[in-house]
Biopython code that builds the backbone (N, CA, C, O; Angstrom):
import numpy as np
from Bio.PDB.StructureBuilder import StructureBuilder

atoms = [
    (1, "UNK", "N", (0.844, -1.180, 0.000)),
    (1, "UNK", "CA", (0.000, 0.000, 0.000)),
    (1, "UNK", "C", (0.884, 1.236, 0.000)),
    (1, "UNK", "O", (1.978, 1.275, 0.564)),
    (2, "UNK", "N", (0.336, 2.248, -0.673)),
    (2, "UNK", "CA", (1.286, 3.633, -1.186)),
    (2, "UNK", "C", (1.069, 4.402, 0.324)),
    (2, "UNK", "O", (-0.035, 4.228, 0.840)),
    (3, "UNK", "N", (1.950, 5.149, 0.979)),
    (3, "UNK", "CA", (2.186, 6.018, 1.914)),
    (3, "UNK", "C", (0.952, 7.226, 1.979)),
    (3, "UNK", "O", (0.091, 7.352, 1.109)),
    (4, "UNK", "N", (1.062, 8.023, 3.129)),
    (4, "UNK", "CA", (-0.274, 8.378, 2.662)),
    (4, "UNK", "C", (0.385, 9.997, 2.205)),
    (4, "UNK", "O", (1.573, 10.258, 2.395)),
    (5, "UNK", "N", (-0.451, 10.858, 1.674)),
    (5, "UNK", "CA", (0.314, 12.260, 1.114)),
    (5, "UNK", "C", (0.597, 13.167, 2.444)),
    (5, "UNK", "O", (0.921, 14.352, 2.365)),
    (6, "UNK", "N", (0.463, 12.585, 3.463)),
    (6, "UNK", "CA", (1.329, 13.760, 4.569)),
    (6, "UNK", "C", (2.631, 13.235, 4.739)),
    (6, "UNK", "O", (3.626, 13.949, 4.861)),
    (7, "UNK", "N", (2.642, 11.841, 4.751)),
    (7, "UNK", "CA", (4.278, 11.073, 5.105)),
    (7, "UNK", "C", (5.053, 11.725, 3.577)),
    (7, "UNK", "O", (6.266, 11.913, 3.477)),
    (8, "UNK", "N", (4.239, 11.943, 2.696)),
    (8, "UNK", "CA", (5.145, 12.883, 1.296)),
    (8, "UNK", "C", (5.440, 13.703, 1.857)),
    (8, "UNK", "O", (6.575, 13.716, 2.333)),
    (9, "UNK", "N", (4.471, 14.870, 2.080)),
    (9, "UNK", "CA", (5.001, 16.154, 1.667)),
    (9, "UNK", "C", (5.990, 16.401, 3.388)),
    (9, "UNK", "O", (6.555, 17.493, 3.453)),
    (10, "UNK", "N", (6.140, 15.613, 4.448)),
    (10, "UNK", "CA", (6.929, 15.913, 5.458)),
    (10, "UNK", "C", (8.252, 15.613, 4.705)),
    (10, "UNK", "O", (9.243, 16.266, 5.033)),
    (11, "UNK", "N", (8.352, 14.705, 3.749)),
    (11, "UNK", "CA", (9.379, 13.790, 4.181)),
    (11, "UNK", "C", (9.886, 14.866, 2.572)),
    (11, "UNK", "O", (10.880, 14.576, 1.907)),
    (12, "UNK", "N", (8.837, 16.219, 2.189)),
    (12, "UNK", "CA", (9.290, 16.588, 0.695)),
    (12, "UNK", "C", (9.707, 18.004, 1.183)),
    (12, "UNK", "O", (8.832, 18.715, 0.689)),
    (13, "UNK", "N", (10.262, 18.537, 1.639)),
    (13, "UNK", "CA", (9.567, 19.829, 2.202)),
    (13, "UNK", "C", (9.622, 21.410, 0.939)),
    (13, "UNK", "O", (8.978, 22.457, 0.891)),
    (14, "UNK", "N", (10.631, 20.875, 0.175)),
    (14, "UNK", "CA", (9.977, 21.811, -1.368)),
    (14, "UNK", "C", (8.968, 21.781, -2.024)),
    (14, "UNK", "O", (8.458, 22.790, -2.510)),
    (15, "UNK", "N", (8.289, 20.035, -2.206)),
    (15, "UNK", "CA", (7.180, 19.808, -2.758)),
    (15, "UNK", "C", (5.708, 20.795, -1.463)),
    (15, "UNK", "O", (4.758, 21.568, -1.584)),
    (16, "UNK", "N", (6.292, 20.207, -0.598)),
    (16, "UNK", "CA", (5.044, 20.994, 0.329)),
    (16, "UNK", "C", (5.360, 22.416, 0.576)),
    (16, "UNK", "O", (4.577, 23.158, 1.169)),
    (17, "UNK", "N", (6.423, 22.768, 0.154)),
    (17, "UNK", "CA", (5.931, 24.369, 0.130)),
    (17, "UNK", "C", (5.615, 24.824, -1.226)),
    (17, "UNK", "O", (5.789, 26.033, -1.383)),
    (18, "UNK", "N", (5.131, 24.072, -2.407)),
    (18, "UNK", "CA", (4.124, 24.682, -3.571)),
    (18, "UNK", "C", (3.426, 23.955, -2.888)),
    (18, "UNK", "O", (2.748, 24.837, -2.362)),
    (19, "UNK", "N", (3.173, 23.338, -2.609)),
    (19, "UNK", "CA", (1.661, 22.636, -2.321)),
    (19, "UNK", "C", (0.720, 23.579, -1.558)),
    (19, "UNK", "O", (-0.429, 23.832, -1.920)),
    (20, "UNK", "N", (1.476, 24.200, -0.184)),
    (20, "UNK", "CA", (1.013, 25.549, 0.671)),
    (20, "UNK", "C", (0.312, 26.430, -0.084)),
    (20, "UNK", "O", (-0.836, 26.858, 0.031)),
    (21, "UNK", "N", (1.747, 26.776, -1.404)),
    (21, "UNK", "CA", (1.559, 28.033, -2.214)),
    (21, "UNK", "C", (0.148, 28.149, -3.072)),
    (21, "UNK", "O", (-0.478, 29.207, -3.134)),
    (22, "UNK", "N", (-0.334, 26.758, -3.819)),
    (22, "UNK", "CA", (-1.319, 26.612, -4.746)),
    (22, "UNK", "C", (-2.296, 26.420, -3.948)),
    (22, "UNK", "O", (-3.278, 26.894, -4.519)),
    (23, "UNK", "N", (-2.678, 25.892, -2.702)),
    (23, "UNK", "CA", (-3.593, 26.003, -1.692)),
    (23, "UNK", "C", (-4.045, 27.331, -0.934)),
    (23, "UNK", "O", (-5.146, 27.506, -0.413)),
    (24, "UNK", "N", (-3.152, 28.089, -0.965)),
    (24, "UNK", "CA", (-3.505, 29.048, -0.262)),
    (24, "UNK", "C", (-4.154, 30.416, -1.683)),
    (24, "UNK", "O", (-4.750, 31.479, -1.511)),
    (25, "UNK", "N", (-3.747, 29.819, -2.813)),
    (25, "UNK", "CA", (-4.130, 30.665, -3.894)),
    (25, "UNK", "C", (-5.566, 30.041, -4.658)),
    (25, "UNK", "O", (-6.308, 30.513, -5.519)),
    (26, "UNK", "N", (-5.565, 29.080, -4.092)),
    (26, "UNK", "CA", (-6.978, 28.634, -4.151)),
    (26, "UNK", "C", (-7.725, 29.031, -3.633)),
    (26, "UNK", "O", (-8.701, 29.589, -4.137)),
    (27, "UNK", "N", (-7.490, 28.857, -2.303)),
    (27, "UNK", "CA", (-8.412, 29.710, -1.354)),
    (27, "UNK", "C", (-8.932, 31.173, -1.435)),
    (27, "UNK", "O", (-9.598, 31.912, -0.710)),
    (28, "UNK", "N", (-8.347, 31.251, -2.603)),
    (28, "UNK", "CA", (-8.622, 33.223, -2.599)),
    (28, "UNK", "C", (-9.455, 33.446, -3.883)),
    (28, "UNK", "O", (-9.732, 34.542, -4.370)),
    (29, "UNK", "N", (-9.884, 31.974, -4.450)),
    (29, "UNK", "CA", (-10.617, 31.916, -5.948)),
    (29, "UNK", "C", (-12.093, 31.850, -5.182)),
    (29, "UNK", "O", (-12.421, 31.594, -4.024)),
    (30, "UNK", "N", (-12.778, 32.183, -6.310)),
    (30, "UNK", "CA", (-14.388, 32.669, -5.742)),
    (30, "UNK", "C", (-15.116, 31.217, -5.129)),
    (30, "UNK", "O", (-15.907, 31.024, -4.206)),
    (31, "UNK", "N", (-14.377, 30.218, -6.209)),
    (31, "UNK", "CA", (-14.781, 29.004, -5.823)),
    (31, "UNK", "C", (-14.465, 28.550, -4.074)),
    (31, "UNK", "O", (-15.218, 28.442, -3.106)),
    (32, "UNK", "N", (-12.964, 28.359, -4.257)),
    (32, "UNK", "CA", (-12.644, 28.284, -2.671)),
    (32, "UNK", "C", (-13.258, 29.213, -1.552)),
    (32, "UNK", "O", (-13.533, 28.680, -0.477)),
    (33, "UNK", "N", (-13.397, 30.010, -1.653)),
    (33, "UNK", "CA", (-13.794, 31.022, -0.774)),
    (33, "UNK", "C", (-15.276, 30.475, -0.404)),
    (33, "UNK", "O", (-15.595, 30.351, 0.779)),
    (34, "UNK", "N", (-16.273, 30.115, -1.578)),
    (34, "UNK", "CA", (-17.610, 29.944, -1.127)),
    (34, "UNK", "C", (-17.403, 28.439, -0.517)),
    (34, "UNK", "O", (-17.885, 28.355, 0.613)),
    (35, "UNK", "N", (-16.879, 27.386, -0.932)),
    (35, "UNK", "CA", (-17.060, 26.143, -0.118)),
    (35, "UNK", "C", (-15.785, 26.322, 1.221)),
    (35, "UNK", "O", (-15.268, 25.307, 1.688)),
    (36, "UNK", "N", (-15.490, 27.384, 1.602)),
    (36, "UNK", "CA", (-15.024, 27.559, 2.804)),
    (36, "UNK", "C", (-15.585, 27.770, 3.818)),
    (36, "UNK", "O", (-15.561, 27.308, 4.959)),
    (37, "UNK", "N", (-16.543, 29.158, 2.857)),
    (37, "UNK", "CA", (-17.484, 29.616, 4.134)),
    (37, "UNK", "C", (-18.208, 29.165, 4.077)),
    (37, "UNK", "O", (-18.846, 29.515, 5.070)),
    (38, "UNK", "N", (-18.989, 28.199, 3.347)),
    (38, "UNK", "CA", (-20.216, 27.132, 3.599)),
    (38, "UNK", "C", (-19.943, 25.661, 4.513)),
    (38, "UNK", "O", (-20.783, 24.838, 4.877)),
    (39, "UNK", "N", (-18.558, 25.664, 4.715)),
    (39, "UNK", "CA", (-17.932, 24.668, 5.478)),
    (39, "UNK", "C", (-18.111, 25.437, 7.052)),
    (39, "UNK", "O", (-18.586, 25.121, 8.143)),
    (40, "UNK", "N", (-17.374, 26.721, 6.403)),
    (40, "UNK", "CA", (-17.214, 27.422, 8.396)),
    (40, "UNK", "C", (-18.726, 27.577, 8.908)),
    (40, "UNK", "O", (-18.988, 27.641, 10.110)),
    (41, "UNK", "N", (-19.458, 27.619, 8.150)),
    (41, "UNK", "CA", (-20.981, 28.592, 8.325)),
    (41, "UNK", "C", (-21.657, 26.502, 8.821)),
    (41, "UNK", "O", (-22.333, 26.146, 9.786)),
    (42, "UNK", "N", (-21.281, 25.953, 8.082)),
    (42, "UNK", "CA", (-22.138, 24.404, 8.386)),
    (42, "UNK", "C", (-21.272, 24.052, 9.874)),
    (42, "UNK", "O", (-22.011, 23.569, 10.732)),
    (43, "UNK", "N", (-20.223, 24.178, 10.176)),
    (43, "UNK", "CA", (-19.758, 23.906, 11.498)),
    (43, "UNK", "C", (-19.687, 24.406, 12.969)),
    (43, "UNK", "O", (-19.407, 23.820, 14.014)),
    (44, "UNK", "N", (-20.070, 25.811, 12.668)),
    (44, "UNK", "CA", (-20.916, 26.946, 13.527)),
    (44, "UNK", "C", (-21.900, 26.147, 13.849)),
    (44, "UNK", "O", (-22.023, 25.747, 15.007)),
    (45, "UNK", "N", (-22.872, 25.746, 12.726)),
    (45, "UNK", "CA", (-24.198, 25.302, 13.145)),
    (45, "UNK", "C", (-24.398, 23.827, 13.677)),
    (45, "UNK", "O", (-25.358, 23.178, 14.092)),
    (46, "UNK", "N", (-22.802, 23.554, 13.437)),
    (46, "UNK", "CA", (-23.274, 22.094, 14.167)),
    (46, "UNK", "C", (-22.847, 22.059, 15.678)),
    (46, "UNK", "O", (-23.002, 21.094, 16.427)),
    (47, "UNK", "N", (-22.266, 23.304, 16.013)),
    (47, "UNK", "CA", (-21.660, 23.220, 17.069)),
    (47, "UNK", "C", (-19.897, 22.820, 17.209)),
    (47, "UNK", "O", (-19.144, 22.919, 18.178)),
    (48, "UNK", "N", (-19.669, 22.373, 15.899)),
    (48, "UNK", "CA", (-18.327, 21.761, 16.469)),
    (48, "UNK", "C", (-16.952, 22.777, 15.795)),
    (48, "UNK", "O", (-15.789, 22.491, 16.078)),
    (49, "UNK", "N", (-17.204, 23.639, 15.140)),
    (49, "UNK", "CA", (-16.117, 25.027, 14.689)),
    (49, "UNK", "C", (-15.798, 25.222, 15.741)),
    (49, "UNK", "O", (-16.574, 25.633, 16.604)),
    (50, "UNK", "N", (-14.528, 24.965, 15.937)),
    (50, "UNK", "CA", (-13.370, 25.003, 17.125)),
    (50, "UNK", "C", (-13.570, 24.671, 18.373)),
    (50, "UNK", "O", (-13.274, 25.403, 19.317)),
    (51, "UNK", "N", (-14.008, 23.716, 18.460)),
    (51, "UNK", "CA", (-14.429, 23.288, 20.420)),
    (51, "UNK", "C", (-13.498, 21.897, 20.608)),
    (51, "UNK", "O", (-13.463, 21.234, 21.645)),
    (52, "UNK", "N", (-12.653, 21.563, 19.211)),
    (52, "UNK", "CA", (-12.053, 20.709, 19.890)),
    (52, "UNK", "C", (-11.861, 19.542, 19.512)),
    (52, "UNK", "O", (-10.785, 18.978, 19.312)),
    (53, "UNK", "N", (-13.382, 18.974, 19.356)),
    (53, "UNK", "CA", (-14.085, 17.509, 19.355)),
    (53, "UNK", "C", (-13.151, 16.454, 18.093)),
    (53, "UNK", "O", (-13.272, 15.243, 17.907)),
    (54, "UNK", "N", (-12.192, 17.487, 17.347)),
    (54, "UNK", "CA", (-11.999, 16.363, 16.556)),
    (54, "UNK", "C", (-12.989, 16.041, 15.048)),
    (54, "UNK", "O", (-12.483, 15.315, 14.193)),
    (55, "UNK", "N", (-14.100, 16.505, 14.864)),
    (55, "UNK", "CA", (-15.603, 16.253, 14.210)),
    (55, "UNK", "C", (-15.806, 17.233, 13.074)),
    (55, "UNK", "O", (-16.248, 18.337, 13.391)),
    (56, "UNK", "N", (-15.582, 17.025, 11.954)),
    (56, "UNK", "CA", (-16.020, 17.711, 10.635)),
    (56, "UNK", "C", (-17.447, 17.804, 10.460)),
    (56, "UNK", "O", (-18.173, 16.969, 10.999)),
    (57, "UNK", "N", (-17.977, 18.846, 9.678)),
    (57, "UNK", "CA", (-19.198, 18.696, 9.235)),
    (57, "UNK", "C", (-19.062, 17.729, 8.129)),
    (57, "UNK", "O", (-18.176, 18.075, 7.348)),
    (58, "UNK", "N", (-19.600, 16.727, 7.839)),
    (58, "UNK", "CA", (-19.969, 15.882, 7.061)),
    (58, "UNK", "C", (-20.021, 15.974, 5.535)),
    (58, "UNK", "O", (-20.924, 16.713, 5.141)),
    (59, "UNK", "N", (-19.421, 15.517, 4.762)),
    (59, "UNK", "CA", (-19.629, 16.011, 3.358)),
    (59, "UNK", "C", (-20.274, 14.924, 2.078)),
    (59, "UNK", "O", (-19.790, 13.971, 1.468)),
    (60, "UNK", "N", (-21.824, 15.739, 2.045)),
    (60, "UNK", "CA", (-21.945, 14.655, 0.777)),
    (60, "UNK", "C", (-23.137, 15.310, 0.504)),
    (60, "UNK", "O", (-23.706, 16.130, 1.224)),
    (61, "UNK", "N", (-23.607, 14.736, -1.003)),
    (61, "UNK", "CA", (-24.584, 15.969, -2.055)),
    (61, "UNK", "C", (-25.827, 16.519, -0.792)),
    (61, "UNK", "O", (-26.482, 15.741, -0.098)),
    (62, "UNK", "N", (-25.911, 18.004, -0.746)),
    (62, "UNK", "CA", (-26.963, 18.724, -0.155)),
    (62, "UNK", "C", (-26.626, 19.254, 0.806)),
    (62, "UNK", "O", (-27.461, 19.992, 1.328)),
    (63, "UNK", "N", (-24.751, 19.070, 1.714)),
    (63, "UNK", "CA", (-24.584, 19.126, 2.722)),
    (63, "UNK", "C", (-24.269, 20.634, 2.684)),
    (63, "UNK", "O", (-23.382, 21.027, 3.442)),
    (64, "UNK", "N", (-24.594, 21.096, 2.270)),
    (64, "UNK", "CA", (-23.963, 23.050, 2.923)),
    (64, "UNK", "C", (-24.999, 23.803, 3.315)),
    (64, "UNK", "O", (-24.647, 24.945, 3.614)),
    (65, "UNK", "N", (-26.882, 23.454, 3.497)),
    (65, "UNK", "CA", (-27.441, 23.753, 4.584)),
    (65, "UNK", "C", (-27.751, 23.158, 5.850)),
    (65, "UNK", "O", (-28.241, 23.825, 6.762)),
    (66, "UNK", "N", (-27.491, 21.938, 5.954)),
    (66, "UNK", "CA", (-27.656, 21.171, 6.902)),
    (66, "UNK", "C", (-26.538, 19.817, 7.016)),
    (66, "UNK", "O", (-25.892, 19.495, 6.018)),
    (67, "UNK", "N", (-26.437, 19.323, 7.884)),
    (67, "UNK", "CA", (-25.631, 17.935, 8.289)),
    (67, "UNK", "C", (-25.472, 17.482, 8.902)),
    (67, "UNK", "O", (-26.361, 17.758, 9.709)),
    (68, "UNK", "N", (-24.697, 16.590, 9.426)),
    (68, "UNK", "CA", (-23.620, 15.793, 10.369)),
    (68, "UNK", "C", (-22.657, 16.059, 10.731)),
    (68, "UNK", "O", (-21.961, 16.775, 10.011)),
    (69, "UNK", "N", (-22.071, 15.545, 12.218)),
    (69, "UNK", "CA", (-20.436, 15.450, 11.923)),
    (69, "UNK", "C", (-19.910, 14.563, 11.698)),
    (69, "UNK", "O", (-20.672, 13.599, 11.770)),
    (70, "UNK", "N", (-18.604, 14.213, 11.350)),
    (70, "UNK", "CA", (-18.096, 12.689, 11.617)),
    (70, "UNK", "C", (-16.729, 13.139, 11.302)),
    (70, "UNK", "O", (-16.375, 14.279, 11.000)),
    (71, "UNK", "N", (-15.953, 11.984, 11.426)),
    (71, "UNK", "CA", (-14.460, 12.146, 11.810)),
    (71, "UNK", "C", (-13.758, 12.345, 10.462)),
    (71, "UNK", "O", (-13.980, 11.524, 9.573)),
    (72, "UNK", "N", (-12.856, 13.462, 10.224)),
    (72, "UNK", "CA", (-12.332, 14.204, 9.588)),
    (72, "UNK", "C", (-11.611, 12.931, 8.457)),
    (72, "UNK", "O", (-11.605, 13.435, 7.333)),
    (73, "UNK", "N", (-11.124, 11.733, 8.419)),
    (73, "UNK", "CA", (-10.774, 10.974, 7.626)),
    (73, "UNK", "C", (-11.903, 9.946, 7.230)),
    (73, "UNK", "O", (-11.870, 9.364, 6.146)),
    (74, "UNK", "N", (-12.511, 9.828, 7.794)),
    (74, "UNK", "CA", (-13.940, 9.495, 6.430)),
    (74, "UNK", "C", (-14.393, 10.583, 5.697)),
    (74, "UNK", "O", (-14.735, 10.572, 4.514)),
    (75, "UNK", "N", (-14.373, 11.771, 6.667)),
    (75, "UNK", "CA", (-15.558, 12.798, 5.826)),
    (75, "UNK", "C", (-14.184, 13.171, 4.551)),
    (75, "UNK", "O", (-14.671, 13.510, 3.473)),
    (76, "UNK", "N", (-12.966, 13.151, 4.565)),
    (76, "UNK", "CA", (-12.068, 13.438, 3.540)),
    (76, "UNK", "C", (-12.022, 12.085, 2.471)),
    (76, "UNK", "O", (-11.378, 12.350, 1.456)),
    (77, "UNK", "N", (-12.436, 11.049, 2.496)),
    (77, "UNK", "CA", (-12.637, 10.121, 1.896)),
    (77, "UNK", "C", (-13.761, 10.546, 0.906)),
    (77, "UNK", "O", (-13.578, 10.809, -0.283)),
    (78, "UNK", "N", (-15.127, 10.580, 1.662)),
    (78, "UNK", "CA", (-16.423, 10.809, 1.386)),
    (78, "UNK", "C", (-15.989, 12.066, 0.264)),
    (78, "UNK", "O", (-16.434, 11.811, -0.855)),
    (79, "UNK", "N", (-15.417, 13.024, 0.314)),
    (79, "UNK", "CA", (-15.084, 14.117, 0.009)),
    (79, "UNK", "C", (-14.787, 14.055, -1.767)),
    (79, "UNK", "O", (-15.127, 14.598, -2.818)),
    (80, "UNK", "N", (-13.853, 12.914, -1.185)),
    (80, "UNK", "CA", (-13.203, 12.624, -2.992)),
    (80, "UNK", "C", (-14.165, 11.880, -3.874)),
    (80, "UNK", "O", (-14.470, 12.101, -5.046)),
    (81, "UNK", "N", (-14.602, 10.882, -2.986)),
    (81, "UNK", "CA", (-15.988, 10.442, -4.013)),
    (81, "UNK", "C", (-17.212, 11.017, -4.496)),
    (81, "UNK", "O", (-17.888, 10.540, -5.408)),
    (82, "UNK", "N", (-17.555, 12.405, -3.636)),
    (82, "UNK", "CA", (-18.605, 13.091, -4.224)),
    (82, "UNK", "C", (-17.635, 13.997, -5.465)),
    (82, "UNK", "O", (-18.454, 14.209, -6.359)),
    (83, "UNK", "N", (-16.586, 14.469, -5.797)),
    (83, "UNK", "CA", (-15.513, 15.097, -6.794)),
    (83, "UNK", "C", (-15.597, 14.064, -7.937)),
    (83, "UNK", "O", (-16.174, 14.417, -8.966)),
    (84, "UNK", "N", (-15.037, 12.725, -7.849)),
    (84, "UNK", "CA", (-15.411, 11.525, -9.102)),
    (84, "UNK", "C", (-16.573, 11.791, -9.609)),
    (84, "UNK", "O", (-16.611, 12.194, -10.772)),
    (85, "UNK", "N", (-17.738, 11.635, -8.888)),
    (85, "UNK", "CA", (-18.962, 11.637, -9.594)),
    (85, "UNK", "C", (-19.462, 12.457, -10.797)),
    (85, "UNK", "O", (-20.594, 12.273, -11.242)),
]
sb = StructureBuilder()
sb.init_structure("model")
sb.init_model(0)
sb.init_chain("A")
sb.init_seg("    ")
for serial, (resi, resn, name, xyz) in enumerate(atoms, 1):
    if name == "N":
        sb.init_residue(resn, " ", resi, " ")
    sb.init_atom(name, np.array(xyz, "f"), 0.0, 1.0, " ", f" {name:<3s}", serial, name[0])
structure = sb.get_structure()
């Protein structure tokens, strides 16, 4: 089984600083910006935006007025399969 992409980019540390660079310039595209704040705005409402718990809002088709939480490596799983579709 292939390593997972954090044991990369620790073990890359040029590769992970474009990686920073194109992430953080994403974030400033109209696109990123709205599924940010529909992420921050869904985790407010679930209660769990910064308290700690460990607990993502949940990601899958319909989720940016309402949801779940669940643990940040399924919901990043879940994440990539609603992107395939």
């Amino acid at each position: 089984m292939a390593g997972s992409t954090a044991e990369y980019y620790r073990k890359n540390p040029e590769a992970r600083k474009k990686r920073i660079k194109q992430q953080n310039a994403y974030q400033k595209t109209a696109k990123g910006l709205k599924l940010r704040v529909n992420a921050n705005k869904l985790n407010r409402k679930l209660g769990t935006y910064g308290n700690g718990d460990g607990k993502d809002a949940a990601h899958y088709n319909g989720s940016t007025t309402e949801g779940r939480t669940q643990s940040p490596s399924i919901n990043r799983k879940s994440r990539l399969k609603i992107r395939k579709a």
